[in-house]
C-alpha beads as a LAMMPS data file, in Angstrom:
LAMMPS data file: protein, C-alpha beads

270 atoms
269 bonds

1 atom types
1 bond types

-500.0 500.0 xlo xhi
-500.0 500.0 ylo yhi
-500.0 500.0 zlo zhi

Masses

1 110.0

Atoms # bond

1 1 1 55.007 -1.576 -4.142
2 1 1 53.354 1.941 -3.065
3 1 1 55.235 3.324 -5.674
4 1 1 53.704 1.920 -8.126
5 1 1 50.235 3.251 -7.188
6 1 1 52.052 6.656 -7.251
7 1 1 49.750 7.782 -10.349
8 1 1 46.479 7.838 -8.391
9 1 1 47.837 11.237 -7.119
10 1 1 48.086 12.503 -11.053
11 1 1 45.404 15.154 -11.841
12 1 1 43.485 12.678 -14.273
13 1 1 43.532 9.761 -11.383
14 1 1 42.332 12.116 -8.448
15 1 1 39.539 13.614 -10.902
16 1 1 38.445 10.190 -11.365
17 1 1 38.291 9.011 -7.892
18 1 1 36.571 12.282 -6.759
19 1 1 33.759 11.685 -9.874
20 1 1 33.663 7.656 -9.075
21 1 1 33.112 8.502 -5.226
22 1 1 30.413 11.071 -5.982
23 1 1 28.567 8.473 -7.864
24 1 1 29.070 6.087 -5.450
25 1 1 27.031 8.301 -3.288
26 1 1 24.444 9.308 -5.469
27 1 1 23.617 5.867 -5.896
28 1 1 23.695 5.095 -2.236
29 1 1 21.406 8.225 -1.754
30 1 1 19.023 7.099 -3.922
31 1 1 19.025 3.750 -2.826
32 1 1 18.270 4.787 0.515
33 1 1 15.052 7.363 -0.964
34 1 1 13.824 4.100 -3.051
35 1 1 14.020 1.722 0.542
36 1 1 12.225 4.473 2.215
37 1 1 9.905 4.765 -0.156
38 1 1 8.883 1.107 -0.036
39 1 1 8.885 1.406 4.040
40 1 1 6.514 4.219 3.918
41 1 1 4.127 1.789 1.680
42 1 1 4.395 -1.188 3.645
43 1 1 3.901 0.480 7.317
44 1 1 0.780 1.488 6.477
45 1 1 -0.137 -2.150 4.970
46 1 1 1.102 -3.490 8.366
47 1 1 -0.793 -1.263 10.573
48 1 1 -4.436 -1.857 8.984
49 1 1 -3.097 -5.609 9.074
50 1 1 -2.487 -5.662 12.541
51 1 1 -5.954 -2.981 13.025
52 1 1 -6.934 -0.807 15.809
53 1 1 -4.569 -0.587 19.038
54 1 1 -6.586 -2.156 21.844
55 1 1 -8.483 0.838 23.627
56 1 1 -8.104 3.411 20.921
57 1 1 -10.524 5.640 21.004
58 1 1 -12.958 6.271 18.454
59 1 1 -12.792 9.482 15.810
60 1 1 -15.762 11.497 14.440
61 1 1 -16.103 10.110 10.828
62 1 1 -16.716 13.804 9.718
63 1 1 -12.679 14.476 11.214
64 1 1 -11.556 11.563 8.821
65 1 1 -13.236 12.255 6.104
66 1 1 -13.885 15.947 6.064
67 1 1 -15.857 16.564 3.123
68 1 1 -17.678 14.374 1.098
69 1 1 -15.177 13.706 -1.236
70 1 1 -13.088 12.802 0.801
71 1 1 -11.350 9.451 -0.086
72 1 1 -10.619 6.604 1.851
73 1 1 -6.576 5.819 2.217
74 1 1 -4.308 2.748 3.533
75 1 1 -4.035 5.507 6.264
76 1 1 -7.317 5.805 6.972
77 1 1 -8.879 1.923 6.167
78 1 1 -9.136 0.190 10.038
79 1 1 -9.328 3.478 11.623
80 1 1 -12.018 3.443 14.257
81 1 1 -14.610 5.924 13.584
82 1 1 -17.704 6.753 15.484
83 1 1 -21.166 8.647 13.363
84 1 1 -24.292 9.779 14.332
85 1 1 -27.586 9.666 13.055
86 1 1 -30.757 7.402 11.994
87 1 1 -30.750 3.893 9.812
88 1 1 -32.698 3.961 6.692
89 1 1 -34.770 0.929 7.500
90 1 1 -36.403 0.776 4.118
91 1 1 -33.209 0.616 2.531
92 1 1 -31.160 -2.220 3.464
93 1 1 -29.333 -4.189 2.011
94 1 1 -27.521 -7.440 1.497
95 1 1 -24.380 -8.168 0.281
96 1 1 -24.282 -12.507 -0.066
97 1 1 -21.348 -14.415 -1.194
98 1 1 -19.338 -13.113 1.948
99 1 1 -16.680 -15.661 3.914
100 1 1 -15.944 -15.051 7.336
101 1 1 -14.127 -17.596 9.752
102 1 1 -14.310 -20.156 7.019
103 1 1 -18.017 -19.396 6.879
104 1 1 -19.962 -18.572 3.845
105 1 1 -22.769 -15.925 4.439
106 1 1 -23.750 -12.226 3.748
107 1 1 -23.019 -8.847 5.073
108 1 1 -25.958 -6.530 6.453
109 1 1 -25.775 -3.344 5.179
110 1 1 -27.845 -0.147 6.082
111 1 1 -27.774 3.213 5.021
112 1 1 -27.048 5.671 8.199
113 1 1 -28.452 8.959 7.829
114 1 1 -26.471 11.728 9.750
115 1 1 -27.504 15.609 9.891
116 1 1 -30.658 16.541 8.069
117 1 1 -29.369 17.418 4.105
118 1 1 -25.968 15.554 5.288
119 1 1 -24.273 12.503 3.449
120 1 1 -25.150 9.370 4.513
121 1 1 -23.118 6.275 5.898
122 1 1 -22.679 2.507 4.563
123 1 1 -23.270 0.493 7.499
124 1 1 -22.439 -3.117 7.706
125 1 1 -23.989 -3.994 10.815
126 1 1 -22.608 -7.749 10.762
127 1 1 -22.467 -10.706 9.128
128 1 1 -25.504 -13.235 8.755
129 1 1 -25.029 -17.173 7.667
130 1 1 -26.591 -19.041 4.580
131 1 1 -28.084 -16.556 1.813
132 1 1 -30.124 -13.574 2.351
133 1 1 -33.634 -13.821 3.145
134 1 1 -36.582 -12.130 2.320
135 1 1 -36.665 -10.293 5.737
136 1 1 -33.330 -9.099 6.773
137 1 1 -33.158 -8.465 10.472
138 1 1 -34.137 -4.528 11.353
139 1 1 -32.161 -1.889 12.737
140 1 1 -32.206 -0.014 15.897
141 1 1 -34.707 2.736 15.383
142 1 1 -34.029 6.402 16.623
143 1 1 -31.089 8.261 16.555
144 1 1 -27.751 5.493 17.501
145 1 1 -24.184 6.247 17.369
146 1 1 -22.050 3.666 15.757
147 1 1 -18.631 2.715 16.524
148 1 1 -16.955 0.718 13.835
149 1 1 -14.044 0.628 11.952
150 1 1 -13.660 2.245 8.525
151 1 1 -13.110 0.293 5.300
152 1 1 -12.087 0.922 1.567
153 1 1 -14.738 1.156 -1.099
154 1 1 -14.674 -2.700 -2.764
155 1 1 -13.620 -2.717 -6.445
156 1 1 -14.567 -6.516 -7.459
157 1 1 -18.275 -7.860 -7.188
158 1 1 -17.549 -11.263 -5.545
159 1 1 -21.148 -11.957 -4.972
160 1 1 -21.222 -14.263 -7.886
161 1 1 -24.256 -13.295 -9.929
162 1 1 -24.853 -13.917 -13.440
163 1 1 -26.001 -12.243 -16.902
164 1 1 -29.469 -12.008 -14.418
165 1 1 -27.944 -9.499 -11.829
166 1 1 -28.565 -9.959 -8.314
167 1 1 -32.701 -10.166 -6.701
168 1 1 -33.773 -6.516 -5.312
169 1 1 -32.533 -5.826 -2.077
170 1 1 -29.101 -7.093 -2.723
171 1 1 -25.551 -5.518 -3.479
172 1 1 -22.720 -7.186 -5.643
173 1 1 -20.142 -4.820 -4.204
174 1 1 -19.780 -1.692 -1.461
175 1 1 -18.770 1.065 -3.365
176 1 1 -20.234 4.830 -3.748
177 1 1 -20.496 3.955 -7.362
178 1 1 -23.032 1.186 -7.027
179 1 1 -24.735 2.598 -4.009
180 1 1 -25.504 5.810 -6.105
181 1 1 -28.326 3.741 -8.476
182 1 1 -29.710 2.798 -5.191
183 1 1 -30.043 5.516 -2.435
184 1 1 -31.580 8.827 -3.100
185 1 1 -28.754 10.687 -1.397
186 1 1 -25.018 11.187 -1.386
187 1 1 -22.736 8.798 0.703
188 1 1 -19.420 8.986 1.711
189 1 1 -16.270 7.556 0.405
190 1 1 -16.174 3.735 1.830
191 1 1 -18.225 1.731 4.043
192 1 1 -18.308 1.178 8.293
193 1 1 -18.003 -1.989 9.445
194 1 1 -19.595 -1.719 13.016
195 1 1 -18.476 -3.387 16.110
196 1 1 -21.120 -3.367 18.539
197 1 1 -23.649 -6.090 16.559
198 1 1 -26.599 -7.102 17.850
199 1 1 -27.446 -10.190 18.431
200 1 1 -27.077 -13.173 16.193
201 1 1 -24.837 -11.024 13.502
202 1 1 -21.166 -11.677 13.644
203 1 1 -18.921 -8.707 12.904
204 1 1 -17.003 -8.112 9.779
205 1 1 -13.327 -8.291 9.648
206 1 1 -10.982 -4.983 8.500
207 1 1 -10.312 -5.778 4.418
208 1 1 -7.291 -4.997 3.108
209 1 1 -7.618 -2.226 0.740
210 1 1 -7.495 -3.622 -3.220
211 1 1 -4.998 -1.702 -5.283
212 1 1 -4.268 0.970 -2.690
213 1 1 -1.349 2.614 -1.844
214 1 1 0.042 -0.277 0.312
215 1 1 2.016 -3.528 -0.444
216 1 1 1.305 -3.617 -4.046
217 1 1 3.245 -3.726 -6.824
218 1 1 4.318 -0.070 -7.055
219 1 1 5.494 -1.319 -3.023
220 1 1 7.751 -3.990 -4.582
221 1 1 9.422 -1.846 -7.482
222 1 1 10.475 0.518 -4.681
223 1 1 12.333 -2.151 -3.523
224 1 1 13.443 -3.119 -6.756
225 1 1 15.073 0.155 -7.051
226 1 1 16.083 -0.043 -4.441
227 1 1 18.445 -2.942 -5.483
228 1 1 19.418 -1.679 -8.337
229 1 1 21.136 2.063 -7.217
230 1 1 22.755 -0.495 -4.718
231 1 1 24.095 -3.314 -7.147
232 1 1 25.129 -0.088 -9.384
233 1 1 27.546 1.930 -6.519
234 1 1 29.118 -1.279 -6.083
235 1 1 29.501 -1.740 -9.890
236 1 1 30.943 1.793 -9.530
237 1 1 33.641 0.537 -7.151
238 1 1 34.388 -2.393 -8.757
239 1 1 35.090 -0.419 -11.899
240 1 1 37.540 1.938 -10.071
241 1 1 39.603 -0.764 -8.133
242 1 1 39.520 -2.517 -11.615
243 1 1 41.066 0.033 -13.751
244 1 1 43.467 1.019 -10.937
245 1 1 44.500 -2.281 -10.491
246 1 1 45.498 -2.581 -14.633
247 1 1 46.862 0.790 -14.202
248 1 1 49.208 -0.361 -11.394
249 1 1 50.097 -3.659 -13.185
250 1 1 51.423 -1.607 -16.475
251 1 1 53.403 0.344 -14.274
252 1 1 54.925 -2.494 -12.876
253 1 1 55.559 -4.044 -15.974
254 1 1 57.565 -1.199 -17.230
255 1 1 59.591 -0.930 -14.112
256 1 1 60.884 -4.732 -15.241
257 1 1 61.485 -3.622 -18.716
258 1 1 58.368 -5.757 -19.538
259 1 1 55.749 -4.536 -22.559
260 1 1 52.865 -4.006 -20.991
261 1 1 50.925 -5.058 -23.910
262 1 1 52.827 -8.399 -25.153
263 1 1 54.471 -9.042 -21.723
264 1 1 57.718 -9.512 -23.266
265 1 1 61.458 -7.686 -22.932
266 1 1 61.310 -5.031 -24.921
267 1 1 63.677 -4.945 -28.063
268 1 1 67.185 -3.550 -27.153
269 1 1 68.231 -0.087 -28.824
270 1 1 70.176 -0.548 -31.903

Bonds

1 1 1 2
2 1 2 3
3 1 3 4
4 1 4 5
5 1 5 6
6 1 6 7
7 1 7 8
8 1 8 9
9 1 9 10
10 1 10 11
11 1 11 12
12 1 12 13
13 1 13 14
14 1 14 15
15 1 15 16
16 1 16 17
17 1 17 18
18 1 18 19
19 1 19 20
20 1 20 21
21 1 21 22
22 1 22 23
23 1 23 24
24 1 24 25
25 1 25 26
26 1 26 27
27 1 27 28
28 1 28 29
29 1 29 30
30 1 30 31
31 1 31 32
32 1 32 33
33 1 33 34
34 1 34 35
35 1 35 36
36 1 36 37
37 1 37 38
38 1 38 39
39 1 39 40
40 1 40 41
41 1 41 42
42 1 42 43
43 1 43 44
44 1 44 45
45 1 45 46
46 1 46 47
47 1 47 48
48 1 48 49
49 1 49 50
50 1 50 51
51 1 51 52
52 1 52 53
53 1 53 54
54 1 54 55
55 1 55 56
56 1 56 57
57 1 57 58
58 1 58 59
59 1 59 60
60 1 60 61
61 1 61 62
62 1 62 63
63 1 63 64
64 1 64 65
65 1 65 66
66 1 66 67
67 1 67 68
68 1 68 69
69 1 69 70
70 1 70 71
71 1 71 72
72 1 72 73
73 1 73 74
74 1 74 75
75 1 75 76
76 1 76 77
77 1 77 78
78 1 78 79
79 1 79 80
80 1 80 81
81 1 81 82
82 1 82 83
83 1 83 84
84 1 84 85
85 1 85 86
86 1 86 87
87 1 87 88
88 1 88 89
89 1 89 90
90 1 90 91
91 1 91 92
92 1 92 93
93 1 93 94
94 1 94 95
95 1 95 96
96 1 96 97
97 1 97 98
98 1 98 99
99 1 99 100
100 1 100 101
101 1 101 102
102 1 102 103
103 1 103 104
104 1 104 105
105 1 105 106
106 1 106 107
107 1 107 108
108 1 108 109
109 1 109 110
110 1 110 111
111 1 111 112
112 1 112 113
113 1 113 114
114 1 114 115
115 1 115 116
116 1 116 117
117 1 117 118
118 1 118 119
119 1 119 120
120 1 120 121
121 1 121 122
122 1 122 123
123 1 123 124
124 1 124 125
125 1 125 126
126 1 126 127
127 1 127 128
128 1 128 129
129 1 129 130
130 1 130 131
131 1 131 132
132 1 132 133
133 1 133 134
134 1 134 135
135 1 135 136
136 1 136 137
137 1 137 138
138 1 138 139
139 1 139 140
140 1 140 141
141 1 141 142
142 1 142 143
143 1 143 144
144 1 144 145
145 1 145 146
146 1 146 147
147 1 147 148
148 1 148 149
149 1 149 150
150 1 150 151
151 1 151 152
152 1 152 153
153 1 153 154
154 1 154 155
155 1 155 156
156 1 156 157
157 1 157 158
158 1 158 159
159 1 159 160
160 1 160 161
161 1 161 162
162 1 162 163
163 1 163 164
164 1 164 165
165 1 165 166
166 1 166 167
167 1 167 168
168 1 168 169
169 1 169 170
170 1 170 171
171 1 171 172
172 1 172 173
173 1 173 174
174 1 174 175
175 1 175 176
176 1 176 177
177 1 177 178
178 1 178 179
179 1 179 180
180 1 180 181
181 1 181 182
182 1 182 183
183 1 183 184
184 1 184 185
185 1 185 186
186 1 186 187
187 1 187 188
188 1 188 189
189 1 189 190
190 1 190 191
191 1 191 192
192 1 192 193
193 1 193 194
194 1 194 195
195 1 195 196
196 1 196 197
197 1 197 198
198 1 198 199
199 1 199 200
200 1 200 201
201 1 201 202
202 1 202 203
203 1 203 204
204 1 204 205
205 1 205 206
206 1 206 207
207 1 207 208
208 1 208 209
209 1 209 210
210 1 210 211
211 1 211 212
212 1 212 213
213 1 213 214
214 1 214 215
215 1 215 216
216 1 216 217
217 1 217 218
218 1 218 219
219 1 219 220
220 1 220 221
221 1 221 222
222 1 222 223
223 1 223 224
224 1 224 225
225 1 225 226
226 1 226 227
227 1 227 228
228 1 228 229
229 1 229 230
230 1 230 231
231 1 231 232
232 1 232 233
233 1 233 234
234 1 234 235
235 1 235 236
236 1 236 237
237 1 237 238
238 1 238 239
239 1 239 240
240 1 240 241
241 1 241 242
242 1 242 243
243 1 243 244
244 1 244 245
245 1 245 246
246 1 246 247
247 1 247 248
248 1 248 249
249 1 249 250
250 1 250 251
251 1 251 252
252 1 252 253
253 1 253 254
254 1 254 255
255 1 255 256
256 1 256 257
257 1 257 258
258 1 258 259
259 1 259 260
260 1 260 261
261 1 261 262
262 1 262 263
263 1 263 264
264 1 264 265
265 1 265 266
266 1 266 267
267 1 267 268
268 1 268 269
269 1 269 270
């Protein structure tokens, strides 16, 4: 029986096996670069998921986001963050149409002013219940030092309003580009959400970043890759044992005077 598989040691057989093998582990290799592609999306989609470590200390905003336009990342979003300066009391703002624990309400938002000529800070100092009113609780006066937890600019305006817009004073959506019609100075990238509320505000949650970098779609065709490079080495194998298998079988056949092709004696020599 070995002999029959004598012709994987022709040239032709042993350049095939070395080129089938090589694609084998291409594919593999790739495979494995796709899977740790889609890790390196999803572990930061966990981590803002799970949010800050118990304990962990706080980072200067201005060593997270070092310039201006600097952006906010799945790396960054749930980061806790600590800024100094003074609230804009004249220019708060409410965001309504917000849900937390199963509660419908609105977020507080004001403006924190850092270094003289500096960018400013979205605050959301809490969450209030029911719909904004027409005097939205004030903000420490002074200079205060927030601690809070930074969050990715929101892309969809959930605060329901219609063809009318929303009353002055409040905000459809926290974003740079809508708080740039509103403020007379430069913010940064993304919004705070503060932890230490005073009293009667409830604070906001971490949000998941929409259509970051983390388990999105561009997350799931890693994987989908990743799939495929494996489904095709094993194609690649099966290919190899197949052909060596009909390759043996002929060479069988002829060894029992057989046609390989019809599977019948062959004719005798006249």
């Amino acid at each position: 029986m070995v002999g029959v598989y004598r012709f994987l040691l022709t040239p032709r057989w042993l350049g095939g096996t070395v080129l089938a093998l090589a694609a084998i582990a291409v594919c593999l290799w790739l495979g494995t670069w796709q899977l740790g592609r889609f890790e390196d999306r999803v572990t930061p989609h966990r981590a803002t998921a799970a949010g800050p470590a118990p304990g962990a200390a706080a980072t200067p905003l201005s060593g997270v986001l070092t310039t201006p336009d600097s952006k906010v990342s799945t790396v960054t979003v749930g980061k806790p963050v600590s800024v100094t300066g003074s609230y804009d009391a004249g220019r708060q703002l409410a965001v309504p149409n917000r849900t937390v624990d199963g509660r419908q309400g609105y977020y507080l938002l004001t403006p924190l002013r850092t270094a003289a000529g500096g960018p400013a800070v979205a605050v959301v100092r809490g969450w209030l219940p029911g719909s904004p009113g027409a005097q939205l609780p004030a903000p420490p006066t002074g200079q205060v030092t927030v601690d809070g937890r930074l969050q990715a600019p929101e892309t969809t305006d959930t605060s329901g309003a219609v063809d009318g817009g929303l009353p002055t004073g409040q905000l459809g959506m926290i974003s740079p580009a809508t708080l740039v019609n509103l403020l007379p100075y430069p913010t940064y990238d993304g919004w705070v959400a503060a932890d230490g509320v005073s009293a009667g505000l409830t604070a906001v949650p971490t949000a998941q970043p929409a259509g970051g970098d983390g388990l999105t779609a561009r997350a799931f065709q890693n994987l989908g890759y990743t799939l495929e490079w494996f489904v095709f080495a094993g194609f690649v194998g099966f290919m190899w044992f197949r052909l060596a298998r009909r390759e043996a079988e002929a060479a069988q056949d002829l060894a029992l005077g057989l046609d390989p092709v019809l599977d019948q004696p062959e004719p005798a020599t006249p």
